[in-house]
N, CA and C atoms of all chains as a GROMACS GRO file, in nm:
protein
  591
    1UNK      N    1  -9.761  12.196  14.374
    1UNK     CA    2  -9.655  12.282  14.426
    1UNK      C    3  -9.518  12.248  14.367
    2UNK      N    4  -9.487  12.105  14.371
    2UNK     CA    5  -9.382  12.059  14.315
    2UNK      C    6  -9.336  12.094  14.128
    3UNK      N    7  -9.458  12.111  14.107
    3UNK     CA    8  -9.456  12.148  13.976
    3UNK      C    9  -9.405  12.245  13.922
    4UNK      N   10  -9.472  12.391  14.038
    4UNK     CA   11  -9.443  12.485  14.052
    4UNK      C   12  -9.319  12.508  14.042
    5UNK      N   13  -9.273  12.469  14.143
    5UNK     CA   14  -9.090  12.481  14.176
    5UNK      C   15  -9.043  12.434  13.999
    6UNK      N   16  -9.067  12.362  13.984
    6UNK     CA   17  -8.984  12.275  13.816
    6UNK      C   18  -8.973  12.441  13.710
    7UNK      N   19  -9.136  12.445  13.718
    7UNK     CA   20  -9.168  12.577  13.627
    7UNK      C   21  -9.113  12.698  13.654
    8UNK      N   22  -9.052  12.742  13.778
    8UNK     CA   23  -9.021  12.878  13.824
    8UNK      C   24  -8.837  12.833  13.799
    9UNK      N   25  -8.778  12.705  13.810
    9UNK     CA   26  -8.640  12.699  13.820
    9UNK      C   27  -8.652  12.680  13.694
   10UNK      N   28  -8.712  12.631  13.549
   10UNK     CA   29  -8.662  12.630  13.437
   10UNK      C   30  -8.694  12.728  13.383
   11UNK      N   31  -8.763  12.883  13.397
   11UNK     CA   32  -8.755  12.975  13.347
   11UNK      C   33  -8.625  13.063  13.404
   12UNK      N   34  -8.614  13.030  13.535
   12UNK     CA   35  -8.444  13.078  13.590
   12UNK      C   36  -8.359  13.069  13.498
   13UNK      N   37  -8.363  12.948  13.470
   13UNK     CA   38  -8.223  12.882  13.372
   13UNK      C   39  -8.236  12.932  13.265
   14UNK      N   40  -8.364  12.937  13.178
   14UNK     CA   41  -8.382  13.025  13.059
   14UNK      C   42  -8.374  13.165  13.089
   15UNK      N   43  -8.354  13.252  13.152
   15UNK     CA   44  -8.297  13.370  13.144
   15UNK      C   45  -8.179  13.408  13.174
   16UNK      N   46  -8.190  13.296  13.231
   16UNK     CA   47  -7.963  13.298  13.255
   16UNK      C   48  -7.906  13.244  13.105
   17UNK      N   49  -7.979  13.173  13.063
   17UNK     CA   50  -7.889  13.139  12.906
   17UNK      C   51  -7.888  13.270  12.853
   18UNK      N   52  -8.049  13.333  12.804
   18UNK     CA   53  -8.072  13.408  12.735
   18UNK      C   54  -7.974  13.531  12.766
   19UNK      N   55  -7.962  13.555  12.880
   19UNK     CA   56  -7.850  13.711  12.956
   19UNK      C   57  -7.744  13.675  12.904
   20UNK      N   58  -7.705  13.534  12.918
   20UNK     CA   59  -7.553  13.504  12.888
   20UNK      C   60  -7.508  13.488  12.755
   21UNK      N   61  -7.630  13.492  12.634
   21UNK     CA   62  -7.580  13.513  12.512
   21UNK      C   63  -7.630  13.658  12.456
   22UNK      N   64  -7.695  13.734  12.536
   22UNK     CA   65  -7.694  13.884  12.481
   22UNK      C   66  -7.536  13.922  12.572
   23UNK      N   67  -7.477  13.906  12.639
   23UNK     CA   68  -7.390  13.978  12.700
   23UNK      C   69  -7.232  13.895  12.583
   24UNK      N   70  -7.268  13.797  12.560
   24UNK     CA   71  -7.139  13.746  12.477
   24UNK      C   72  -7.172  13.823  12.335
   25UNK      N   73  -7.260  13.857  12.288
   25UNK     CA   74  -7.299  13.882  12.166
   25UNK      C   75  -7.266  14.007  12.212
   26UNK      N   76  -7.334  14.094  12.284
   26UNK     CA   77  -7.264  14.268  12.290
   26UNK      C   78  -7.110  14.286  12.279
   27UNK      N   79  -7.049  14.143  12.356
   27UNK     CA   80  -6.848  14.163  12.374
   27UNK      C   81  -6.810  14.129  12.242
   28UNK      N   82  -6.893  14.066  12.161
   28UNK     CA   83  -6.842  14.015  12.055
   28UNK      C   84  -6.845  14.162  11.967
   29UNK      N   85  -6.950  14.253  11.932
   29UNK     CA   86  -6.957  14.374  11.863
   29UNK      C   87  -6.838  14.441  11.939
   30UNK      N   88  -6.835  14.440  12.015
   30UNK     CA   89  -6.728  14.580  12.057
   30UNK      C   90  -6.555  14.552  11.982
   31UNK      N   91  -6.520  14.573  11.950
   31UNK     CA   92  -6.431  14.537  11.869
   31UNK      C   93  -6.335  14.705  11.894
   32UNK      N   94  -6.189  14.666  11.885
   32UNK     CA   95  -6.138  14.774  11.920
   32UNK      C   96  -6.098  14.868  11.778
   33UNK      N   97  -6.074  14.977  11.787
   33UNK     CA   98  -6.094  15.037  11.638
   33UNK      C   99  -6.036  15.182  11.669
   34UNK      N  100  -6.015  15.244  11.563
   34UNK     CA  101  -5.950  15.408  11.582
   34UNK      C  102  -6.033  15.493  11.499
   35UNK      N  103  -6.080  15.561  11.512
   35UNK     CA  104  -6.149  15.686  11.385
   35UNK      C  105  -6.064  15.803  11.425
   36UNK      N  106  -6.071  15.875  11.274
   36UNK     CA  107  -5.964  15.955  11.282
   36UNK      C  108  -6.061  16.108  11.233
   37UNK      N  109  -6.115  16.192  11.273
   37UNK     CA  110  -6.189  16.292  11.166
   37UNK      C  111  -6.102  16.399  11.159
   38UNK      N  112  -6.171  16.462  11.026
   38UNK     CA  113  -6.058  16.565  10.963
   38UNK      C  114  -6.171  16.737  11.025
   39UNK      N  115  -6.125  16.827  10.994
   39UNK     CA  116  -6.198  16.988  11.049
   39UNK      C  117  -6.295  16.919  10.959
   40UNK      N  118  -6.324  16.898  10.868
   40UNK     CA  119  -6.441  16.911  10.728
   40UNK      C  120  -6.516  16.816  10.786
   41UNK      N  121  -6.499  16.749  10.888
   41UNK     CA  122  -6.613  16.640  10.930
   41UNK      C  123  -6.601  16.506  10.918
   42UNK      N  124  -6.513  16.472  10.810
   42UNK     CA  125  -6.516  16.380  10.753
   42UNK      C  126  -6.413  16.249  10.854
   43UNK      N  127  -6.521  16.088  10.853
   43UNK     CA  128  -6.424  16.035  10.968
   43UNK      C  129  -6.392  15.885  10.832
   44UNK      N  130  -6.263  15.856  10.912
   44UNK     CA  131  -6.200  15.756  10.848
   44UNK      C  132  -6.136  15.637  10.973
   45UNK      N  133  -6.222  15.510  10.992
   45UNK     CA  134  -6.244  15.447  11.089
   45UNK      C  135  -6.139  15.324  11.039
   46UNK      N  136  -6.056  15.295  11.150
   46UNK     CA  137  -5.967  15.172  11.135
   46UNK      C  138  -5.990  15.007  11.193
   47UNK      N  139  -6.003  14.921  11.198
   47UNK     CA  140  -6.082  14.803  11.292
   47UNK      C  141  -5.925  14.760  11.325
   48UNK      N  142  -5.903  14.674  11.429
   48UNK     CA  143  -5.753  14.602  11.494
   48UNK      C  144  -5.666  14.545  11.431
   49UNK      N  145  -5.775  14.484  11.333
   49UNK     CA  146  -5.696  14.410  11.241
   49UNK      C  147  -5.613  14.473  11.079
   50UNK      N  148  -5.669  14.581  11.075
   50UNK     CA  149  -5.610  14.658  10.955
   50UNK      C  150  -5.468  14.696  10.999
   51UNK      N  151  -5.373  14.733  10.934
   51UNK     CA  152  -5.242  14.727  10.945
   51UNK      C  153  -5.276  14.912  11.016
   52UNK      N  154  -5.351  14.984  10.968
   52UNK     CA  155  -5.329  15.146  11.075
   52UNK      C  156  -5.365  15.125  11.163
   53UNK      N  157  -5.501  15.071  11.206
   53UNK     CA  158  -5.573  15.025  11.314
   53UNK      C  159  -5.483  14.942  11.424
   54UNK      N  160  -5.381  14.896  11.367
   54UNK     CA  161  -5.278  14.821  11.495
   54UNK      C  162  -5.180  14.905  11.500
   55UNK      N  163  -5.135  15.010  11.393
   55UNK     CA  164  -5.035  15.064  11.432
   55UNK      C  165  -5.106  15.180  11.551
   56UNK      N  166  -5.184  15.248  11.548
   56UNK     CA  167  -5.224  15.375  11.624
   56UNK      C  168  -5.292  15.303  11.744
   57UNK      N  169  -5.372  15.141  11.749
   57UNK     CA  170  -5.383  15.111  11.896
   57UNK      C  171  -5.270  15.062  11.960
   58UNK      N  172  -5.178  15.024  11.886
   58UNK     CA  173  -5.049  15.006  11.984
   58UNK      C  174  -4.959  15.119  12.076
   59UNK      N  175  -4.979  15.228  11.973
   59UNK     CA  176  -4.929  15.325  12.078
   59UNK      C  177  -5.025  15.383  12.163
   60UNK      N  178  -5.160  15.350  12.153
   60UNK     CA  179  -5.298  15.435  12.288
   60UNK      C  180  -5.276  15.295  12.333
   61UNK      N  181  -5.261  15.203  12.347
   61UNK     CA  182  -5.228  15.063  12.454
   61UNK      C  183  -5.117  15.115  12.545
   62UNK      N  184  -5.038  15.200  12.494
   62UNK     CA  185  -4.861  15.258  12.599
   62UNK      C  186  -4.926  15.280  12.713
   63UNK      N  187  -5.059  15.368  12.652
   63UNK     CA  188  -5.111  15.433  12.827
   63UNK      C  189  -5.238  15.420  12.883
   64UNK      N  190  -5.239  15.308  12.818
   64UNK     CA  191  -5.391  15.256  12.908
   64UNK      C  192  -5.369  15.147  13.026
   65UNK      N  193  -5.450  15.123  13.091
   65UNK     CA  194  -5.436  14.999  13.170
   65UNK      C  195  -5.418  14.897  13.116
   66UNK      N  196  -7.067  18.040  12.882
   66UNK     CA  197  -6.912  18.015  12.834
   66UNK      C  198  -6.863  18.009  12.899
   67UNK      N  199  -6.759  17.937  12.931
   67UNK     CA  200  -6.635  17.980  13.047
   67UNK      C  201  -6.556  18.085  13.015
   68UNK      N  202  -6.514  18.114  13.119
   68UNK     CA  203  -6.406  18.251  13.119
   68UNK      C  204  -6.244  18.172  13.076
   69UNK      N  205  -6.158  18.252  13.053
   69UNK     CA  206  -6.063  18.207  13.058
   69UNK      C  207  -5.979  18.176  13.192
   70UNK      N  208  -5.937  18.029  13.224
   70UNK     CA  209  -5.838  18.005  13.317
   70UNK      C  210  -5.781  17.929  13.326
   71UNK      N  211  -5.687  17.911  13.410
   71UNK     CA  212  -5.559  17.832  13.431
   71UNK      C  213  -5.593  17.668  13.357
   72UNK      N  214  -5.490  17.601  13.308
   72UNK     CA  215  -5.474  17.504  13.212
   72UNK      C  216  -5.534  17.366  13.347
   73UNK      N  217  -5.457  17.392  13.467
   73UNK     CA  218  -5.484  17.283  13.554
   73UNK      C  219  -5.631  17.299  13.641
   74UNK      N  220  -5.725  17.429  13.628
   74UNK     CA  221  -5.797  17.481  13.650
   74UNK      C  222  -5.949  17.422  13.546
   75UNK      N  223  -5.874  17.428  13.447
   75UNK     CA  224  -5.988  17.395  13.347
   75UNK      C  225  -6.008  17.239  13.354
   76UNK      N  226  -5.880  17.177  13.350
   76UNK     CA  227  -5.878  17.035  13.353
   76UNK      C  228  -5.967  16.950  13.492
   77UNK      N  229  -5.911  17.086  13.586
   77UNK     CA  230  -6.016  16.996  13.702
   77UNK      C  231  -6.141  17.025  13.724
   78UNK      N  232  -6.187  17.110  13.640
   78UNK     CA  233  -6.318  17.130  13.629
   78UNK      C  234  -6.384  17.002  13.505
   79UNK      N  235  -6.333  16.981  13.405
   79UNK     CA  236  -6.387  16.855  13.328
   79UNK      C  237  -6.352  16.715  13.384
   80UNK      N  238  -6.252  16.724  13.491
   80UNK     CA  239  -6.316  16.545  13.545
   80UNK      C  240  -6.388  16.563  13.619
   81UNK      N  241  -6.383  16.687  13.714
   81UNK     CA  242  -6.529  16.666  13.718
   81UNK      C  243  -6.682  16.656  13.733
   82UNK      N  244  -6.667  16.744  13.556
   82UNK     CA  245  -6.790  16.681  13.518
   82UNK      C  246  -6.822  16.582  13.425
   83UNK      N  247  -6.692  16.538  13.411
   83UNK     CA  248  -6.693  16.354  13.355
   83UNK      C  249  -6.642  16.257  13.383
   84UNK      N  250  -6.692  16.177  13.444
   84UNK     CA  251  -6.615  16.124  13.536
   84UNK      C  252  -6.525  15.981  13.428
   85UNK      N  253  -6.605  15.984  13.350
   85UNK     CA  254  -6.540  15.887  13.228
   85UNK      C  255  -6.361  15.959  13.191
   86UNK      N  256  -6.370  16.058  13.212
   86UNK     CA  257  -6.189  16.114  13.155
   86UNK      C  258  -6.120  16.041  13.265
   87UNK      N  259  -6.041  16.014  13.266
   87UNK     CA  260  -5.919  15.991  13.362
   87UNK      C  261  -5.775  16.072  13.319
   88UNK      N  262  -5.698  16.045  13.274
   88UNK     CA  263  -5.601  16.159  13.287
   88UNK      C  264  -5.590  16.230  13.149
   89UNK      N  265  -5.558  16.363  13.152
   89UNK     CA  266  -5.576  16.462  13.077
   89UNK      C  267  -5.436  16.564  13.059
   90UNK      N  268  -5.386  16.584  12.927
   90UNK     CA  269  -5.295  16.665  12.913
   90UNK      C  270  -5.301  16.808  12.800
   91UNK      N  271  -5.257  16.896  12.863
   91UNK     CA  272  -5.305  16.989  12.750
   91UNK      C  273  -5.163  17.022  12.726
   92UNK      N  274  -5.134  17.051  12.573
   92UNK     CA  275  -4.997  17.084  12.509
   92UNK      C  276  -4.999  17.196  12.423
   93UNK      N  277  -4.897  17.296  12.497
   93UNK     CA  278  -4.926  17.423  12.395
   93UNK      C  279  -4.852  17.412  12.306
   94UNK      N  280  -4.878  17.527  12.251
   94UNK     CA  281  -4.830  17.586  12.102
   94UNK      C  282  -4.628  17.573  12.026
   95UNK      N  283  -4.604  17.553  12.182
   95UNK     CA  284  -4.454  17.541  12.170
   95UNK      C  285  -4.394  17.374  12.232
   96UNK      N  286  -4.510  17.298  12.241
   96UNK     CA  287  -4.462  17.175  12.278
   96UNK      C  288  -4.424  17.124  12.380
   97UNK      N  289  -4.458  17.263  12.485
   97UNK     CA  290  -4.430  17.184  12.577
   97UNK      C  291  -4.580  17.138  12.714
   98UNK      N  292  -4.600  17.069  12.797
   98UNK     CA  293  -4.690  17.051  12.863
   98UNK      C  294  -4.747  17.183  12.919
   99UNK      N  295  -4.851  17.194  12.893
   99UNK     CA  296  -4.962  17.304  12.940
   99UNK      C  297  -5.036  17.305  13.056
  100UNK      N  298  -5.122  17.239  13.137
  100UNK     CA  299  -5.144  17.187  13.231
  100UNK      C  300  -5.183  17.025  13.220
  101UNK      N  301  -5.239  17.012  13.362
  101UNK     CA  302  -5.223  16.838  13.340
  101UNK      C  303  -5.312  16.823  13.491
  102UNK      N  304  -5.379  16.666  13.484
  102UNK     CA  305  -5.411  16.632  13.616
  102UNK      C  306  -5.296  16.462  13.685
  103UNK      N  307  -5.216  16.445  13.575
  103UNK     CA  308  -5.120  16.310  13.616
  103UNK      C  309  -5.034  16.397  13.640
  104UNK      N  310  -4.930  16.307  13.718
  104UNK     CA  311  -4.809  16.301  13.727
  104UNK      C  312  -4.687  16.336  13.682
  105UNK      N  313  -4.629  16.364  13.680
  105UNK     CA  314  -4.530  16.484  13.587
  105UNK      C  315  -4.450  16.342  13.455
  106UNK      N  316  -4.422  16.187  13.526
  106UNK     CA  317  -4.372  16.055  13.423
  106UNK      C  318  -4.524  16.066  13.312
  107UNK      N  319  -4.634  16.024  13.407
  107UNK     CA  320  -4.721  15.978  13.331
  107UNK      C  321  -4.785  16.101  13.225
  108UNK      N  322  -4.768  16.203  13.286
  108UNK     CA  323  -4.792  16.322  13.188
  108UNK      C  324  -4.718  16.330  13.075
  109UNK      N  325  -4.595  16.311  13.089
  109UNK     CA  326  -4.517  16.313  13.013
  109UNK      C  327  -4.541  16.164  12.886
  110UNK      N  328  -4.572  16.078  12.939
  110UNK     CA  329  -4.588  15.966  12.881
  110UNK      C  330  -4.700  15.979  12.766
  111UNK      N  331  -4.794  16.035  12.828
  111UNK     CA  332  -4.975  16.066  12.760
  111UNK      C  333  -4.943  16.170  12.650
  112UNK      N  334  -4.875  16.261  12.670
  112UNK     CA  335  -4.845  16.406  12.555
  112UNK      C  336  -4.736  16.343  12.497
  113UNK      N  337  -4.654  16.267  12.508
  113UNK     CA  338  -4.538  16.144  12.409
  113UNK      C  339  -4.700  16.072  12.304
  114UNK      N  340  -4.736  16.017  12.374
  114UNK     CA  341  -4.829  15.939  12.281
  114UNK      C  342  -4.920  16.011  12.204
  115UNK      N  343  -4.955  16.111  12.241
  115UNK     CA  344  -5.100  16.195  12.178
  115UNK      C  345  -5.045  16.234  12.020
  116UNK      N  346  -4.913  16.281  12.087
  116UNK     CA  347  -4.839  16.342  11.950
  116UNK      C  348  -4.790  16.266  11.866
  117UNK      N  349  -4.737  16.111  11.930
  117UNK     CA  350  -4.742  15.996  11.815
  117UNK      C  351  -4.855  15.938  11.748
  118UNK      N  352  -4.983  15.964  11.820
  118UNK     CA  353  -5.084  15.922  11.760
  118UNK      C  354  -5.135  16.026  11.639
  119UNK      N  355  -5.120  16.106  11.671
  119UNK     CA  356  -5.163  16.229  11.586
  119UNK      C  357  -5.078  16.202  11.455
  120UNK      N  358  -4.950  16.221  11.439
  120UNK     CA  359  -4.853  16.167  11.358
  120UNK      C  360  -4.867  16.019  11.281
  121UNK      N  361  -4.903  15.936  11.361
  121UNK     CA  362  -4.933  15.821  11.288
  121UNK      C  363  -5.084  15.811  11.217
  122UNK      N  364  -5.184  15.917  11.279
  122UNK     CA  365  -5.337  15.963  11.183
  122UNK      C  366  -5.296  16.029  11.064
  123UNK      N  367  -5.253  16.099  11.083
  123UNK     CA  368  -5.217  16.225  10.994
  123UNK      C  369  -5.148  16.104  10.856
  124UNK      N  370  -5.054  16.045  10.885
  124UNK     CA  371  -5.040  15.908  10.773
  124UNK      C  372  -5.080  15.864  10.715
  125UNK      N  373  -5.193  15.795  10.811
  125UNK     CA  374  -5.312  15.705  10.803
  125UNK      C  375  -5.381  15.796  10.680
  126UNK      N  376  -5.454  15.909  10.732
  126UNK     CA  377  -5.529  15.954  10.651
  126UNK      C  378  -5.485  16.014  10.516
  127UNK      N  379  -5.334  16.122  10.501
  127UNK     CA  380  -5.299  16.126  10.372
  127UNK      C  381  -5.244  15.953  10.274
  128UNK      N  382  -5.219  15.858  10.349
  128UNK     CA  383  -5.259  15.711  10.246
  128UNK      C  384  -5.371  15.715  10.200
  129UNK      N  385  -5.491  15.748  10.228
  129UNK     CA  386  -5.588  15.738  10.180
  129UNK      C  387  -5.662  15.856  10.117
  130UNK      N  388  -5.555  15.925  10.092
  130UNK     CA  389  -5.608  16.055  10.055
  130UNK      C  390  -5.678  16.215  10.088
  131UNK      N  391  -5.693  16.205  10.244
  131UNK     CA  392  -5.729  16.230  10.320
  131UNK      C  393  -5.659  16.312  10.384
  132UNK      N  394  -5.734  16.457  10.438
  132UNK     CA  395  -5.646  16.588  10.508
  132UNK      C  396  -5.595  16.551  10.649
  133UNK      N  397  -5.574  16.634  10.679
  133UNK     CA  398  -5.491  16.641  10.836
  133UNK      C  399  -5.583  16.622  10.907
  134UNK      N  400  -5.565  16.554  11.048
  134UNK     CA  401  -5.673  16.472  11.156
  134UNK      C  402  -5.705  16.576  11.227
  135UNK      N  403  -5.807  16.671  11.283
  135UNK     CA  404  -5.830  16.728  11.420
  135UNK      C  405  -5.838  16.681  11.517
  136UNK      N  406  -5.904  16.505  11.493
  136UNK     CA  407  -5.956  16.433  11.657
  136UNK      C  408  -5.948  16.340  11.627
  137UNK      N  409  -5.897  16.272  11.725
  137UNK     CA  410  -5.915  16.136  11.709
  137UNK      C  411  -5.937  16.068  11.808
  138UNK      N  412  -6.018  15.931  11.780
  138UNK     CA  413  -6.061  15.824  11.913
  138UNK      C  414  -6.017  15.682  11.912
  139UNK      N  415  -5.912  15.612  11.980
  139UNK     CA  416  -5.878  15.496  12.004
  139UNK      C  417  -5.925  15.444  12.108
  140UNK      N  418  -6.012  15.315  12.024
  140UNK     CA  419  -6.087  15.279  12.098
  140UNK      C  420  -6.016  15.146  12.138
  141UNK      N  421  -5.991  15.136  12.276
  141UNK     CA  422  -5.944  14.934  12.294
  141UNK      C  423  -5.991  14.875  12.417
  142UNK      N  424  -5.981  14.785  12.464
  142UNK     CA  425  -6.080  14.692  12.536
  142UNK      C  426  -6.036  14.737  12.722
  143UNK      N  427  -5.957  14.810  12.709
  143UNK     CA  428  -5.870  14.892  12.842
  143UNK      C  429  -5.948  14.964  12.866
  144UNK      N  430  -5.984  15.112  12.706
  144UNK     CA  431  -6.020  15.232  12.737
  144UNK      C  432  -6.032  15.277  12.618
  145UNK      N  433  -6.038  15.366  12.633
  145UNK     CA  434  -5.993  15.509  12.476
  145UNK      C  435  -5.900  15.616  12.468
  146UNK      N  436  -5.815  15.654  12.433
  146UNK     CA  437  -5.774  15.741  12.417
  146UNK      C  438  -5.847  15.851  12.321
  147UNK      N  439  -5.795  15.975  12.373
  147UNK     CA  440  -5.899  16.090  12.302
  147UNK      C  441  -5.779  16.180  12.260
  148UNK      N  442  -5.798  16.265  12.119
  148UNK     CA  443  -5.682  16.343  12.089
  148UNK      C  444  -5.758  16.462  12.088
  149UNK      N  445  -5.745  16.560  12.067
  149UNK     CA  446  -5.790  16.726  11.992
  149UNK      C  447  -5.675  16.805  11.914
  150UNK      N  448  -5.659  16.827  11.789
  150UNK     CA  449  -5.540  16.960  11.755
  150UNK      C  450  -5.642  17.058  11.762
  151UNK      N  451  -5.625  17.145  11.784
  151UNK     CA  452  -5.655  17.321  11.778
  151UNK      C  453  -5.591  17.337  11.669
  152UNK      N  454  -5.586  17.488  11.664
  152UNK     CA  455  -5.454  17.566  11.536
  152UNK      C  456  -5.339  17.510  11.612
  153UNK      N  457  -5.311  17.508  11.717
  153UNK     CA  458  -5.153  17.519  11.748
  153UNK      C  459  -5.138  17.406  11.929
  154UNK      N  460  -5.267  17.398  11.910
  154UNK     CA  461  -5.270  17.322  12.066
  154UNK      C  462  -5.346  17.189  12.054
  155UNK      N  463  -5.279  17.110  12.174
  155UNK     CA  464  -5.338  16.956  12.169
  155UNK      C  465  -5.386  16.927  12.301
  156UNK      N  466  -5.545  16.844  12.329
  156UNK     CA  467  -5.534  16.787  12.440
  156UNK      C  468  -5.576  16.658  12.414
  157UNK      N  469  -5.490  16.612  12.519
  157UNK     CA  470  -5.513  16.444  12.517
  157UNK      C  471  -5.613  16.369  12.679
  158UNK      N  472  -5.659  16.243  12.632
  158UNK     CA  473  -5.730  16.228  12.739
  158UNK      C  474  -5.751  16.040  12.733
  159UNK      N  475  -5.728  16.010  12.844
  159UNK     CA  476  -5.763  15.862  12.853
  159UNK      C  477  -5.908  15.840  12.926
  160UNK      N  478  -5.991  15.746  12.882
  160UNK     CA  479  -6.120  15.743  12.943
  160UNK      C  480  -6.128  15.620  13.004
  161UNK      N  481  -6.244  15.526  13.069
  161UNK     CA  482  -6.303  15.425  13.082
  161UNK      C  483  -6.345  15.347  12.972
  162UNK      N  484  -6.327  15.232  12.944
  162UNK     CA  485  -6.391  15.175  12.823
  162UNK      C  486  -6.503  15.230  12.810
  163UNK      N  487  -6.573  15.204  12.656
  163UNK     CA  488  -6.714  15.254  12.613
  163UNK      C  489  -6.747  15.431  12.677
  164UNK      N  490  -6.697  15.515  12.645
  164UNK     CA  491  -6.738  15.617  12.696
  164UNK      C  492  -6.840  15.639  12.602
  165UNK      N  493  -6.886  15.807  12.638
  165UNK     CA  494  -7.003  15.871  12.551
  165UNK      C  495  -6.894  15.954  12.479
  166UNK      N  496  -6.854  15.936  12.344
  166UNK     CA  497  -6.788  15.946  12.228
  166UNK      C  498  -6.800  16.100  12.248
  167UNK      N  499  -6.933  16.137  12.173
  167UNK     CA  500  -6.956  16.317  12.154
  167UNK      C  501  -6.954  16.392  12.274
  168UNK      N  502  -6.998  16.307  12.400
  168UNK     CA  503  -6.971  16.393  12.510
  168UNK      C  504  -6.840  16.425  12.582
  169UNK      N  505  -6.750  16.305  12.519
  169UNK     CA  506  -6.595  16.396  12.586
  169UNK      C  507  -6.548  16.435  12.490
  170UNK      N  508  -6.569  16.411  12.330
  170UNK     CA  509  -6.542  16.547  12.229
  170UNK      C  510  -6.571  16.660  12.311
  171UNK      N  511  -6.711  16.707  12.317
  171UNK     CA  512  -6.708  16.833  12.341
  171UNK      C  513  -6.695  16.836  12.482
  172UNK      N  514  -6.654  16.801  12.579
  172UNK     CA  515  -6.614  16.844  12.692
  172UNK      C  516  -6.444  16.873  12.697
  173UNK      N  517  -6.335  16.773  12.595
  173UNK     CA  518  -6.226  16.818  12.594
  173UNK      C  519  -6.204  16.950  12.546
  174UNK      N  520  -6.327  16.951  12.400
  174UNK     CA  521  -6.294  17.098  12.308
  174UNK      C  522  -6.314  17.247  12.392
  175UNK      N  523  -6.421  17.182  12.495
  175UNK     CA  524  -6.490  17.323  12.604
  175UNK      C  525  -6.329  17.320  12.690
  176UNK      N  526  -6.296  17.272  12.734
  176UNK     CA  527  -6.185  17.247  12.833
  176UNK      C  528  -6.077  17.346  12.737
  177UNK      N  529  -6.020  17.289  12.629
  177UNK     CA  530  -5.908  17.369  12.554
  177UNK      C  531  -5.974  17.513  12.518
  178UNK      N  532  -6.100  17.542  12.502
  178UNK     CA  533  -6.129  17.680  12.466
  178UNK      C  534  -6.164  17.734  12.612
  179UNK      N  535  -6.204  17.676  12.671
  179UNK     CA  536  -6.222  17.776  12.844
  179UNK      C  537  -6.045  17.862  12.870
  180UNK      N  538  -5.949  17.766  12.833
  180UNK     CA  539  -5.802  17.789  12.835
  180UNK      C  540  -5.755  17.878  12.722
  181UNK      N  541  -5.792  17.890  12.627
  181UNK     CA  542  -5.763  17.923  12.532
  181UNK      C  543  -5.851  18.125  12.528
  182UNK      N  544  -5.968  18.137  12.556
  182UNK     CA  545  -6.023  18.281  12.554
  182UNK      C  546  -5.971  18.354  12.671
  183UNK      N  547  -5.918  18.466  12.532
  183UNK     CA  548  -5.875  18.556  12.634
  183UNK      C  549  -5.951  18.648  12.747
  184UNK      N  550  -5.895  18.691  12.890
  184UNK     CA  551  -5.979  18.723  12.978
  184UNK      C  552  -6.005  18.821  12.922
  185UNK      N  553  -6.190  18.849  12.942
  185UNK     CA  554  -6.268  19.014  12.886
  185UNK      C  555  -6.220  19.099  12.961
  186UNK      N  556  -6.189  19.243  12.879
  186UNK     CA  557  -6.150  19.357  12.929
  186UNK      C  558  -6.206  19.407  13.057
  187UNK      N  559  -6.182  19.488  13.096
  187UNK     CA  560  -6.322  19.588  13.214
  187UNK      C  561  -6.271  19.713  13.169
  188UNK      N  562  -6.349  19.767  13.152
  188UNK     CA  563  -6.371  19.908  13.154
  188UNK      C  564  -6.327  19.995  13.269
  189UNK      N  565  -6.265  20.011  13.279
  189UNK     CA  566  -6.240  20.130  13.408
  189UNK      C  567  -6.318  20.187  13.426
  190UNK      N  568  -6.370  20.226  13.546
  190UNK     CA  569  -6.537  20.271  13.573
  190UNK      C  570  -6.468  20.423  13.607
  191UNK      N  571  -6.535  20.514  13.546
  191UNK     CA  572  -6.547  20.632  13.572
  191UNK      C  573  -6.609  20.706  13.682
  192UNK      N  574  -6.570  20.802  13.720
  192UNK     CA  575  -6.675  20.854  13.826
  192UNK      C  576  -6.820  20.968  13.763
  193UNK      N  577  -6.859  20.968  13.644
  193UNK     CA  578  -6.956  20.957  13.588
  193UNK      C  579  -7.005  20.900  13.526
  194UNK      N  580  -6.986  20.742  13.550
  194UNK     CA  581  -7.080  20.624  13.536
  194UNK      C  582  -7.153  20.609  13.650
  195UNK      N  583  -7.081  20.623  13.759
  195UNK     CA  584  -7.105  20.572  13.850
  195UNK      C  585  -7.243  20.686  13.939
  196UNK      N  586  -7.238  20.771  13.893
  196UNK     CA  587  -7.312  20.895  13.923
  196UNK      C  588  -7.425  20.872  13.761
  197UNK      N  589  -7.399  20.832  13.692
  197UNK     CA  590  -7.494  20.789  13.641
  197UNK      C  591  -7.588  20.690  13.654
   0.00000   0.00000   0.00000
């Protein structure tokens, strides 16, 4: 029985690691960014760190939470 | 399709059926606020920004060679901001982080064209239609 308990609390702990590095790994992809598309379809995507990409999220930051 | 109606009419019909929009501004043809579901500051604040954002795309993209923006999505760890130009009209929209991208595209674009078609004629009914 005692055993039991060992085996059922160290698979606990292994799915709490495992949750807790798919959920850091999903925050890590999300990354903040701007796409811009034109009528023709065509999109032109900025990441935070590019100099447009900070200029156009600084002003959608004015009115967000 | 929707019919055509009122600017604050249309707007409160797309939050809601999305509950991801949070505030929404529509800007006509002459610049000034069209309808809205904020506040007359914060409205004012959201159609200030839409049109700086638009302005600062429109940049963005002729640097790179690139035509004039119709839409655009700022995405940041708050939320998103959402733009639309029409020919002559803009709506703007703040969401919940991570929204469904194509689904408030086309729920803003349905929103500005529900506003935008003009109401269908009627026919004046005759009194030999009606006997017909």
């Amino acid at each position: 029985m005692p055993r039991r308990k060992v085996v059922t609390g160290f698979l606990l702990a292994a799915g709490s690691v495992a949750g807790s590095v798919l959920v850091r790994r999903r925050a890590a992809r999300r990354r903040e960014r701007v796409d811009l598309y034109a009528e023709d379809g065509t999109m032109l995507s900025f990441a935070d760190d590019s100099p447009e990409g900070e200029r156009l999220l600084a002003i959608a930051r004015t009115i967000l939470p | 399709m929707l019919g055509a109606m009122d600017a604050d009419q249309a707007i409160a019909d797309l939050t809601e059926i999305s509950p991801q929009v949070r505030d929404v501004v529509v800007i006509g043809s002459d610049g000034a606020l069209a309808g809205t579901n904020a506040g007359t500051a914060r409205a004012e604040a959201v159609a200030q920004a839409a049109q700086q954002l638009l302005a600062a795309a429109d940049d963005a993209r002729s640097a790179h060679g690139a035509g004039a923006t119709a839409q655009l999505e700022a995405a940041a760890n708050a939320g998103s901001v959402f733009v639309i130009r029409d020919a002559d009209r803009v709506i703007a929209a703040t969401t919940t982080p991570e929204p469904t991208v194509g689904l408030v595209f086309y729920d803003l674009k349905t929103c500005l064209r529900s506003i935008d078609e003009p109401r269908p004629r009627r026919r004046a009914r005759k009194p030999d239609d009606a006997a017909a």
